[in-house]
C-alpha positions as MATLAB code, in Angstrom:
seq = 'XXXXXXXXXXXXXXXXXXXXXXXXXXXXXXXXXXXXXXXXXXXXXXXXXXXXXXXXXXXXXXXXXXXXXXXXXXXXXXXXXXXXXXXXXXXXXXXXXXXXXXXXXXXXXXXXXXXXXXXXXXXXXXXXXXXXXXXXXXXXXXXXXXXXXXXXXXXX';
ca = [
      27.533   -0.161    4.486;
      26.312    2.085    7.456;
      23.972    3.803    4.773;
      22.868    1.047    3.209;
      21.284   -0.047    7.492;
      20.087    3.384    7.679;
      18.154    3.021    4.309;
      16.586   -0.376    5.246;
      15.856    0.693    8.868;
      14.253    4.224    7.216;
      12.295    1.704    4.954;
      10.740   -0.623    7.777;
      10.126    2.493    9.823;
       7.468    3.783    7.496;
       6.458    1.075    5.676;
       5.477   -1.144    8.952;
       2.393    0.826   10.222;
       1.132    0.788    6.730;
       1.928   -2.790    5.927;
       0.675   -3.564    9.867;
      -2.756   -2.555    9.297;
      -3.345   -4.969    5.749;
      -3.191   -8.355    6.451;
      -2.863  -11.611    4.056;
      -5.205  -13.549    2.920;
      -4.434  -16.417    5.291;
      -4.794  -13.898    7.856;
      -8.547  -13.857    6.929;
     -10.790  -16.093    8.615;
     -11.815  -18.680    6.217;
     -15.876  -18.292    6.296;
     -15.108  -14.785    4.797;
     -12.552  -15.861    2.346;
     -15.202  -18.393    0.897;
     -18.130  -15.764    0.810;
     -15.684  -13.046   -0.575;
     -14.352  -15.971   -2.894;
     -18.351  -17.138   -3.998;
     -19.429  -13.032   -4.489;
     -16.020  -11.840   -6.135;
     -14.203  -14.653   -8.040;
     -13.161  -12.418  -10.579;
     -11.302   -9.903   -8.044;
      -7.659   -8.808   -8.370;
      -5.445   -6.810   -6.179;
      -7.043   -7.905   -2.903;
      -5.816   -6.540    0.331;
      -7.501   -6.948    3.472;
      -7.621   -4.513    6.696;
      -9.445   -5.698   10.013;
     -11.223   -2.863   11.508;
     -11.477   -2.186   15.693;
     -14.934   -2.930   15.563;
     -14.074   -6.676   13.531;
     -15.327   -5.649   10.615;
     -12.758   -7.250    7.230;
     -12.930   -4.744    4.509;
     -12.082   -6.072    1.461;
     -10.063   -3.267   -1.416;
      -9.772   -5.090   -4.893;
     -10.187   -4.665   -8.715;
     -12.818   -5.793  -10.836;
     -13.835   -4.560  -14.430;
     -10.521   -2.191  -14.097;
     -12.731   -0.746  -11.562;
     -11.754   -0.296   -7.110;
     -14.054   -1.617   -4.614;
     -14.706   -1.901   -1.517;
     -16.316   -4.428    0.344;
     -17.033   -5.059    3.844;
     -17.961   -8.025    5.730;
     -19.341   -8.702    9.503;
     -16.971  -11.182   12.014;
     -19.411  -13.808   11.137;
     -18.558  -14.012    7.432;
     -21.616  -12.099    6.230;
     -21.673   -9.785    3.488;
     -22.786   -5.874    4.465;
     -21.558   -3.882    1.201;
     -19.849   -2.858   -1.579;
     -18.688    0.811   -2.137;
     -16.748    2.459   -5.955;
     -16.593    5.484   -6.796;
     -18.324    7.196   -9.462;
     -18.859    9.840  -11.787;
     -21.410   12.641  -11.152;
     -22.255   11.763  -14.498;
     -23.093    8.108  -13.870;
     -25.984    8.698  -11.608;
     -29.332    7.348  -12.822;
     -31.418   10.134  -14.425;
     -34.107   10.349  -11.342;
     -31.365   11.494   -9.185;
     -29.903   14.047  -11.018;
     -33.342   15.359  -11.778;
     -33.522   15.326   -7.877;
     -30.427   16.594   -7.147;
     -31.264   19.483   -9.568;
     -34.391   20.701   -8.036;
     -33.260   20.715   -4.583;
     -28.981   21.043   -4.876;
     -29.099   23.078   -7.448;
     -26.650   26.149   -6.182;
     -23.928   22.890   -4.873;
     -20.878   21.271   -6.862;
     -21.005   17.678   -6.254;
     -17.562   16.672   -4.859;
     -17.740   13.035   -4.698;
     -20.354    9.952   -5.548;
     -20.068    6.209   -3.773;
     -22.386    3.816   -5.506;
     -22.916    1.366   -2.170;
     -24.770   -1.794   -2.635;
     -26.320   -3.067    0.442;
     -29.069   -6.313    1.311;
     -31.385   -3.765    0.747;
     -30.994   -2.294   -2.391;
     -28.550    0.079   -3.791;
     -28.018    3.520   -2.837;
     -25.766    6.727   -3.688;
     -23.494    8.247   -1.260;
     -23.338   11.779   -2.401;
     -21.295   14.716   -0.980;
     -21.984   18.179   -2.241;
     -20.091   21.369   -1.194;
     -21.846   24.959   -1.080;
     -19.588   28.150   -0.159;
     -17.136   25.198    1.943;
     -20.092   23.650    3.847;
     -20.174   19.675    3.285;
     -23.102   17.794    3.242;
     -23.905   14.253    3.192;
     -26.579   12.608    0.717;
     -27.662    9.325    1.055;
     -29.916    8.649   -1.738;
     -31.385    5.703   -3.152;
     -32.155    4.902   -6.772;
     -35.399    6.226   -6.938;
     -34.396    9.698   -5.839;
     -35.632    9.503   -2.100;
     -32.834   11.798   -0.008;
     -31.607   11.214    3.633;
     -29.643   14.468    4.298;
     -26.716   14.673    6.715;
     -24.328   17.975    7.326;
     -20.767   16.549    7.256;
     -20.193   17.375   10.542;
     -23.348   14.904   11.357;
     -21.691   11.909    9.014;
     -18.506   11.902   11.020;
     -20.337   11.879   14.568;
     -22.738    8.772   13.230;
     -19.785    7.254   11.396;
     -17.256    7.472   15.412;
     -20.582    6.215   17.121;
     -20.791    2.926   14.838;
];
């Protein structure tokens, strides 16, 4: 019996920080339930997470592919992040990538969709130094060191 408290106590001990930060849907405020609802009706798996700044980041399935989507505290959509395969970037980006990457390993690829258009989120690694690509579909690059990402991503 006394192990059987410890075990459950154990449990809620880790599980509460994780489970503290998700919240339920009728947690959500309901102006970004219905624009979630009206751009993603086909979603599964949905958890939500409130960030400091107010943020609601929506995590969910679609097409047997994860998402991420985030929304302002007014209900408005900002974007939608998944990750992809080096190997599922449009042709004029790899063509770019080659010319001016060509001596990095690609280490991971976010296709964001934003108001704006679409973009790629691209780091590449050379000899252990990370470095942020933002580029859009056309090939245009916005280059940021790693170290450079993190500061911009703390100041937002």
């Amino acid at each position: 019996m006394k192990k059987s408290y410890y075990l459950i106590f154990l449990s809620l001990f880790i599980l509460t920080p994780v489970l503290g930060q998700m919240k339920a849907t009728a947690d959500v405020p309901k102006v970004i339930e219905k624009s979630f609802n009206r751009n993603y009706p086909q979603a599964k798996m949905l958890t939500w997470e409130n960030t400091q700044e107010g943020q609601w980041l929506a995590t969910y399935k679609s097409s047997e592919k994860q998402y991420l989507s985030t929304y302002s505290k007014s209900g408005n959509w900002e974007e939608t992040r998944n990750s992809i395969e080096a190997s599922e970037l449009p042709l004029n980006v790899n063509i770019v990538l080659d010319r001016k990457y060509k001596d990095y390993n690609i280490t991971e690829v976010d296709h964001v969709t934003k108001k704006d258009g679409t973009y790629y989120d691209i780091t590449i690694d050379r000899d252990g130094n990370l470095t942020d690509l933002i580029v859009n579909s056309q090939g245009h690059i916005n280059e940021k060191s790693a170290s450079e990402a993190a500061e911009s991503e703390d100041m937002n």
